[in-house]
C-alpha positions, 0 to 999 in steps of 0.5 A: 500500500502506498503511503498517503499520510506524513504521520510524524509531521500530523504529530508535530503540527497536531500537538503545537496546535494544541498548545496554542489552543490553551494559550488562548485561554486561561491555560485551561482547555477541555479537550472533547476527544471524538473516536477511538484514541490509541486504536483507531484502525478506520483512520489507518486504512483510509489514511495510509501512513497513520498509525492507530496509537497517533492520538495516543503519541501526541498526547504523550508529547503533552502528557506533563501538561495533560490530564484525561477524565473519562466519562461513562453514561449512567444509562449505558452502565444500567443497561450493560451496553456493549462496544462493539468491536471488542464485545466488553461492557462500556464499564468495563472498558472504562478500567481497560483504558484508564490501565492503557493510558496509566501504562503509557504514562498518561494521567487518568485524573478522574472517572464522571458518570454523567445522566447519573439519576440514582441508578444502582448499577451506578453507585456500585460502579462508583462505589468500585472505583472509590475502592480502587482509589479512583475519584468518581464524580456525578453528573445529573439529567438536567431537564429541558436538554439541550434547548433550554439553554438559560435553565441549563446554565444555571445554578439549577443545571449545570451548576448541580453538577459535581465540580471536577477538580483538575490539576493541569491545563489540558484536560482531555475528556474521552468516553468508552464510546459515542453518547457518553456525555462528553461534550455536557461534561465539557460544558459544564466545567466550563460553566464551574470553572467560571464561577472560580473565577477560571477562563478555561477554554473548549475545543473538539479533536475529531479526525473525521469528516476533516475540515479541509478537503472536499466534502466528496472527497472519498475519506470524508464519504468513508467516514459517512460509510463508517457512521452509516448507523449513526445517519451522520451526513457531511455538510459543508459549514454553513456559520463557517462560511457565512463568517469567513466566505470560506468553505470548509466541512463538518457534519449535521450533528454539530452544525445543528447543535453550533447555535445552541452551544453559540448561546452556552458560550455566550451565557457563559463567558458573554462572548462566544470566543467561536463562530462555526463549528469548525472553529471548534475543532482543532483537527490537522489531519488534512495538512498531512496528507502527502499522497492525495490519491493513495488516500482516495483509493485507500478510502474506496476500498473501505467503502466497498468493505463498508458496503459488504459489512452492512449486507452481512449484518443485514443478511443476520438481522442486525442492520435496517435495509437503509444503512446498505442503501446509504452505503450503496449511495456513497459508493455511488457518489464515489464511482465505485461498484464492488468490482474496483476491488480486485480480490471480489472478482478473484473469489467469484470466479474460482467459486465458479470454477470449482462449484463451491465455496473459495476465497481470495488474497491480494498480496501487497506486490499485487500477486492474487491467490485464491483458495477452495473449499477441499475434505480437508481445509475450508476454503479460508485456511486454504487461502491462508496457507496457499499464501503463506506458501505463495510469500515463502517461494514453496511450490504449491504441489508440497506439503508443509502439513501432512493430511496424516496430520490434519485427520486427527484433527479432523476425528477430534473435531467430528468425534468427541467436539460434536463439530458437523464440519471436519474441515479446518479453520483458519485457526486450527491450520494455523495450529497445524502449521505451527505443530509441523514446523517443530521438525519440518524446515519448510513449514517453520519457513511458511509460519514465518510469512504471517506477518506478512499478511497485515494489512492485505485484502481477501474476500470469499464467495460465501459467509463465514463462520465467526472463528475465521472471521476473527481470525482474519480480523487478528491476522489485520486482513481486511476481509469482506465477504459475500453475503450469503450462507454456503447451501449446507449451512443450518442457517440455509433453507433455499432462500438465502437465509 
C-alpha cells in the first residue's frame, strides 16, 4: 500500500496546535476527544501512513501538561451496553483504558458518570472505583436538554453538577464510546470553572469528516460509510462560511447543535470566543496528507468493505435495509461498484470454477491467490496457507502439513467436539502449521510469512463462520465477504437465509 499520510509531521503540527489552543485561554482547555484514541484502525486504512496509537503519541508529547477524565453514561452502565468491536461492557472498558493510558504514562485524573439519576448499577460502579482509589464524580439529567439553554446554565443545571477538580491545563475528556456525555461534561466545567473565577477554554479533536478537503472527497464519504448507523451526513459549514466566505466541512450533528452551544458560550463567558463549528475543532489531519490519491483509493476500498459489512449484518438481522442503501449511495457518489476491488472478482470466479465455496488474497506486490473449499481445509485456511506458501517461494504441489496430520484433527473435531464440519479453520491450520514446523524446515519457513499478511485484502464467495472471521480480523486482513450462507449451512433453507 502506498503511503498517503506524513504521520510524524500530523504529530508535530497536531500537538503545537494544541498548545496554542490553551494559550488562548486561561491555560485551561477541555479537550472533547471524538473516536477511538490509541486504536483507531478506520483512520489507518483510509489514511495510509497513520498509525492507530497517533492520538495516543501526541498526547504523550503533552502528557506533563495533560490530564484525561473519562466519562461513562449512567444509562449505558444500567443497561450493560456493549462496544462493539471488542464485545466488553462500556464499564468495563472504562478500567481497560484508564490501565492503557496509566501504562503509557498518561494521567487518568478522574472517572464522571454523567445522566447519573440514582441508578444502582451506578453507585456500585462508583462505589468500585472509590475502592480502587479512583475519584468518581456525578453528573445529573438536567431537564429541558439541550434547548433550554438559560435553565441549563444555571445554578439549577449545570451548576448541580459535581465540580471536577483538575490539576493541569489540558484536560482531555474521552468516553468508552459515542453518547457518553462528553461534550455536557465539557460544558459544564466550563460553566464551574467560571464561577472560580477560571477562563478555561473548549475545543473538539475529531479526525473525521476533516475540515479541509472536499466534502466528496472519498475519506470524508468513508467516514459517512463508517457512521452509516449513526445517519451522520457531511455538510459543508454553513456559520463557517457565512463568517469567513470560506468553505470548509463538518457534519449535521454539530452544525445543528453550533447555535445552541453559540448561546452556552455566550451565557457563559458573554462572548462566544467561536463562530462555526469548525472553529471548534482543532483537527490537522488534512495538512498531512502527502499522497492525495493513495488516500482516495485507500478510502474506496473501505467503502466497498463498508458496503459488504452492512449486507452481512443485514443478511443476520442486525442492520435496517437503509444503512446498505446509504452505503450503496456513497459508493455511488464515489464511482465505485464492488468490482474496483480486485480480490471480489478473484473469489467469484474460482467459486465458479470449482462449484463451491473459495476465497481470495491480494498480496501487497499485487500477486492474487485464491483458495477452495477441499475434505480437508475450508476454503479460508486454504487461502491462508496457499499464501503463506505463495510469500515463502514453496511450490504449491508440497506439503508443509501432512493430511496424516490434519485427520486427527479432523476425528477430534467430528468425534468427541460434536463439530458437523471436519474441515479446518483458519485457526486450527494455523495450529497445524505451527505443530509441523517443530521438525519440518519448510513449514517453520511458511509460519514465518504471517506477518506478512497485515494489512492485505481477501474476500470469499460465501459467509463465514465467526472463528475465521476473527481470525482474519487478528491476522489485520481486511476481509469482506459475500453475503450469503454456503447451501449446507443450518442457517440455509433455499432462500438465502
Amino acid at each position: 500500500m502506498k503511503k498517503g499520510f506524513d504521520n510524524e509531521k500530523y504529530l508535530k503540527m497536531q500537538s503545537a496546535h494544541i498548545r496554542e489552543r490553551i494559550d488562548q485561554f486561561d491555560n485551561k482547555l477541555y479537550l472533547e476527544f471524538g473516536g477511538k484514541l490509541f486504536d483507531d484502525f478506520h483512520a489507518s486504512r483510509v489514511l495510509p501512513g497513520f498509525q492507530p496509537d497517533s492520538k495516543l503519541r501526541m498526547l504523550k508529547q503533552l502528557s506533563d501538561q495533560a490530564e484525561i477524565i473519562i466519562v461513562i453514561s449512567a444509562e449505558d452502565i444500567e443497561k450493560n451496553k456493549v462496544r462493539g468491536d471488542l464485545g466488553i461492557t462500556y464499564d468495563s472498558d472504562v478500567l481497560r483504558l484508564m490501565h492503557a493510558y496509566r501504562e503509557n504514562g498518561l494521567y487518568v485524573g478522574s472517572v464522571v458518570i454523567t445522566k447519573y439519576s440514582g441508578q444502582s448499577s451506578a453507585d456500585l460502579f462508583k462505589n468500585r472505583l472509590e475502592k480502587l482509589g479512583i475519584r468518581v464524580y456525578r453528573h445529573y439529567v438536567i431537564p429541558g436538554y439541550p434547548s433550554n439553554v438559560p435553565f441549563i446554565v444555571s445554578d439549577e443545571g449545570y451548576g448541580k453538577n459535581d465540580y471536577i477538580e483538575t490539576t493541569r491545563p489540558l484536560v482531555v475528556v474521552t468516553a468508552p464510546g459515542p453518547g457518553s456525555g462528553k461534550m455536557a461534561v465539557c460544558l459544564s466545567q466550563l460553566y464551574l470553572e467560571h464561577k472560580r473565577g477560571i477562563c478555561a477554554g473548549y475545543a473538539k479533536f475529531e479526525t473525521f469528516p476533516i475540515w479541509n478537503i472536499p466534502l466528496k472527497h472519498p475519506v470524508n464519504l468513508a467516514y459517512e460509510a463508517a457512521t452509516a448507523d449513526l445517519n451522520d451526513v457531511n455538510m459543508i459549514d454553513p456559520f463557517h462560511l457565512e463568517a469567513y466566505g470560506r468553505t470548509t466541512v463538518n457534519y449535521n450533528r454539530d452544525v445543528e447543535i453550533f447555535p445552541v452551544l453559540n448561546a452556552m458560550f455566550e451565557r457563559i463567558y458573554g462572548k462566544s470566543p467561536y463562530k462555526s463549528p469548525t472553529d471548534m475543532g482543532v483537527n490537522m489531519a488534512g495538512k498531512c496528507i502527502c499522497d492525495d490519491e493513495a488516500c482516495r483509493e485507500a478510502s474506496c476500498q473501505e467503502i466497498i468493505r463498508r458496503y459488504y459489512d452492512s449486507l452481512r449484518r443485514l443478511l443476520v438481522g442486525a442492520c435496517p435495509d437503509e444503512e446498505a442503501y446509504k452505503i450503496e449511495m456513497l459508493m455511488n457518489q464515489a464511482g465505485i461498484t464492488v468490482h474496483d476491488r480486485p480480490v471480489v472478482d478473484a473469489a467469484l470466479s474460482r467459486a465458479e470454477e470449482t462449484g463451491g465455496p473459495a476465497a481470495a488474497l491480494q498480496l501487497h506486490d499485487g500477486r492474487m491467490i485464491t483458495g477452495k473449499t477441499s475434505n480437508l481445509l475450508g476454503a479460508s485456511a486454504a487461502l491462508l496457507l496457499n499464501a503463506l506458501k505463495e510469500l515463502a517461494g514453496i511450490d504449491h504441489e508440497l506439503h508443509v502439513i501432512s493430511p496424516d496430520a490434519i485427520e486427527p484433527i479432523q476425528k477430534l473435531k467430528t468425534q468427541y467436539l460434536g463439530s458437523r464440519n471436519p474441515r479446518l479453520h483458519t485457526d486450527e491450520v494455523l495450529i497445524a502449521l505451527s505443530v509441523s514446523a517443530a521438525d519440518d524446515a519448510m513449514a517453520q519457513l511458511a509460519l514465518d510469512q504471517i506477518p506478512k499478511l497485515k494489512g492485505c485484502q481477501a474476500h470469499t464467495s460465501v459467509m463465514v463462520g465467526s472463528v475465521d472471521m476473527k481470525q482474519f480480523k487478528k491476522l489485520s486482513i481486511q476481509a469482506t465477504f459475500e453475503a450469503k450462507f454456503e447451501k449446507s449451512s443450518v442457517f440455509f433453507n433455499g432462500k438465502g437465509i
